[in-house]
BAVEX-779266 format. One line per field, with one value per residue: residue in three letters; residue number from 0; x, y, z of N, C-alpha, C in turn. Coordinates in steps of 0.05 Angstrom, whole numbers, plus 5000, padded with zeros to 4 digits. Example, Ala and Ser with C-alpha at 12.3 -4.5 7.8 and 13.67 -1.06 7.14 Angstrom:
res = ALA, SER
n = 0, 1
n_east = 5264, 5257
n_north = 4886, 4955
n_up = 5156, 5142
ca_east = 5246, 5273
ca_north = 4910, 4979
ca_up = 5156, 5143
c_east = 5264, 5258
c_north = 4934, 5001
c_up = 5156, 5157
//
This chain:
res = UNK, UNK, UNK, UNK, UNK, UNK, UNK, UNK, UNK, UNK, UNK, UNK, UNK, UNK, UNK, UNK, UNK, UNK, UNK, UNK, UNK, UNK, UNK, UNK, UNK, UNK, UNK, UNK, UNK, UNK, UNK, UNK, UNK, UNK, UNK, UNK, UNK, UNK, UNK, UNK, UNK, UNK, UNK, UNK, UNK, UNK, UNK, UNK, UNK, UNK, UNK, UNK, UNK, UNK, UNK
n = 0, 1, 2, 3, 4, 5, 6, 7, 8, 9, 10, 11, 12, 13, 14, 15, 16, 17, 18, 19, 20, 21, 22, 23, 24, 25, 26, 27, 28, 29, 30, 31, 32, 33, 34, 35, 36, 37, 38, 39, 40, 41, 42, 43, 44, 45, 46, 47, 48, 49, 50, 51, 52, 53, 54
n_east = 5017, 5013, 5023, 5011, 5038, 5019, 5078, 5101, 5151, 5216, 5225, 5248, 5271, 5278, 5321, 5302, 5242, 5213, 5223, 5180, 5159, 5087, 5071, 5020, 4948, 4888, 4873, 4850, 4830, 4832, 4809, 4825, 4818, 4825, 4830, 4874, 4857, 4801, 4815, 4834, 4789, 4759, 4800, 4786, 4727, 4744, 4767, 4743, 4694, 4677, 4725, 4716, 4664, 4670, 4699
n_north = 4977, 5043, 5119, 5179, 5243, 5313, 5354, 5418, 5455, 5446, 5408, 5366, 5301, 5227, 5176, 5128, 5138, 5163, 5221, 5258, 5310, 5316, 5331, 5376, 5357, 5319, 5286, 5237, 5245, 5215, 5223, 5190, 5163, 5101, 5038, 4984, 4943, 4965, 5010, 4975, 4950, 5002, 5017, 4978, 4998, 5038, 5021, 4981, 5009, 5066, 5091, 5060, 5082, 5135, 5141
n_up = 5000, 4991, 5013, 5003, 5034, 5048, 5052, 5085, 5042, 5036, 5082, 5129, 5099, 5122, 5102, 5099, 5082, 5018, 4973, 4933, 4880, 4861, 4796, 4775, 4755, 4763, 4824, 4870, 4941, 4991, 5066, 5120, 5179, 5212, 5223, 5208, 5171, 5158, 5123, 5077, 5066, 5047, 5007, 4971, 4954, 4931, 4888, 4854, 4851, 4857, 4820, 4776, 4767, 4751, 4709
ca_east = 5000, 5016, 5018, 5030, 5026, 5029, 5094, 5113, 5173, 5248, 5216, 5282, 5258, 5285, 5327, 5281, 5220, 5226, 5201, 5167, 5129, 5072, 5055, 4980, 4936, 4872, 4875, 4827, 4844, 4815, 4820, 4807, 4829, 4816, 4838, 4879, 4825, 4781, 4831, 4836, 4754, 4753, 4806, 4762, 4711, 4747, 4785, 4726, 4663, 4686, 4741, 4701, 4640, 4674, 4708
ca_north = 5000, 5063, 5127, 5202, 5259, 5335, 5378, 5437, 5456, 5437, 5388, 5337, 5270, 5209, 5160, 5108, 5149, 5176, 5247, 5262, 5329, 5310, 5357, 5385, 5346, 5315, 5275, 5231, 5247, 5208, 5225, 5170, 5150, 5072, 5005, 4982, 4925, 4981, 5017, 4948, 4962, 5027, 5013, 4964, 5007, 5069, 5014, 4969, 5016, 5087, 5097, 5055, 5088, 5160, 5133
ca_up = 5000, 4989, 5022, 4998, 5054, 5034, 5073, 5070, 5028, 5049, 5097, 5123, 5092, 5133, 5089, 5105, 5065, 4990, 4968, 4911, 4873, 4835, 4778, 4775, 4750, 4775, 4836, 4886, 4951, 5012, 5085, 5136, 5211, 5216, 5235, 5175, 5163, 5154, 5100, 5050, 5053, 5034, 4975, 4953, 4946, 4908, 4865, 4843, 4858, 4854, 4794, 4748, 4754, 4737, 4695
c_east = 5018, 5006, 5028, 5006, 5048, 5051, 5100, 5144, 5192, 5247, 5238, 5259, 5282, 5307, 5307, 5245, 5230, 5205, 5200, 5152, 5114, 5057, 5028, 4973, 4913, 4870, 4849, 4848, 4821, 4818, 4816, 4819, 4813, 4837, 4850, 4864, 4805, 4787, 4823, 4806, 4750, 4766, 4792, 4736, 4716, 4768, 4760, 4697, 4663, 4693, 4730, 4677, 4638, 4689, 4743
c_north = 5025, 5088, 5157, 5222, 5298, 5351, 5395, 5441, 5460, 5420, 5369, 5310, 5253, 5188, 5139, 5112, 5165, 5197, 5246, 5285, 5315, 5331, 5365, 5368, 5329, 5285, 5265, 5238, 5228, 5207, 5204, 5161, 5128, 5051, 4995, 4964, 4936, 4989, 4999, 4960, 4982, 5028, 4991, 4972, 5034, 5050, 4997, 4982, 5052, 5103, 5083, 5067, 5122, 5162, 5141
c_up = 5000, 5004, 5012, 5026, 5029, 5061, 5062, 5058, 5044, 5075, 5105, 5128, 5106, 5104, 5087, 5090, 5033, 4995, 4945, 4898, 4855, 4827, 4784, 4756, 4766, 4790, 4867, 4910, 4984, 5041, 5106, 5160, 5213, 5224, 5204, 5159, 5144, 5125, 5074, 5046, 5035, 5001, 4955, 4940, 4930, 4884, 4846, 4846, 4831, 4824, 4771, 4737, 4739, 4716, 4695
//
């Protein structure tokens, strides 16, 4: 699984984590405090429910 978080700029990244910008362009974004159980659910439902039906 994957995980992107937004910091602010010149942020000290850990060795142990990569950084990344990603350009503009249109992005889902989902906020959620759960049980990671809970998580798998939820991507189940924006990978097979969600993104197909907006195409």
């Amino acid at each position: 699984m994957d995980v992107c978080l937004t910091v602010p700029a010149h942020t000290a990244i850990s060795d142990d984590f990569g950084c990344r910008k990603i350009s503009g362009g249109h992005y889902a974004a989902i906020e959620m405090e759960a049980q990671m159980q809970d998580c798998y659910q939820a991507w189940e439902i924006v990978f097979n429910e969600w993104l197909p039906e907006i195409g």
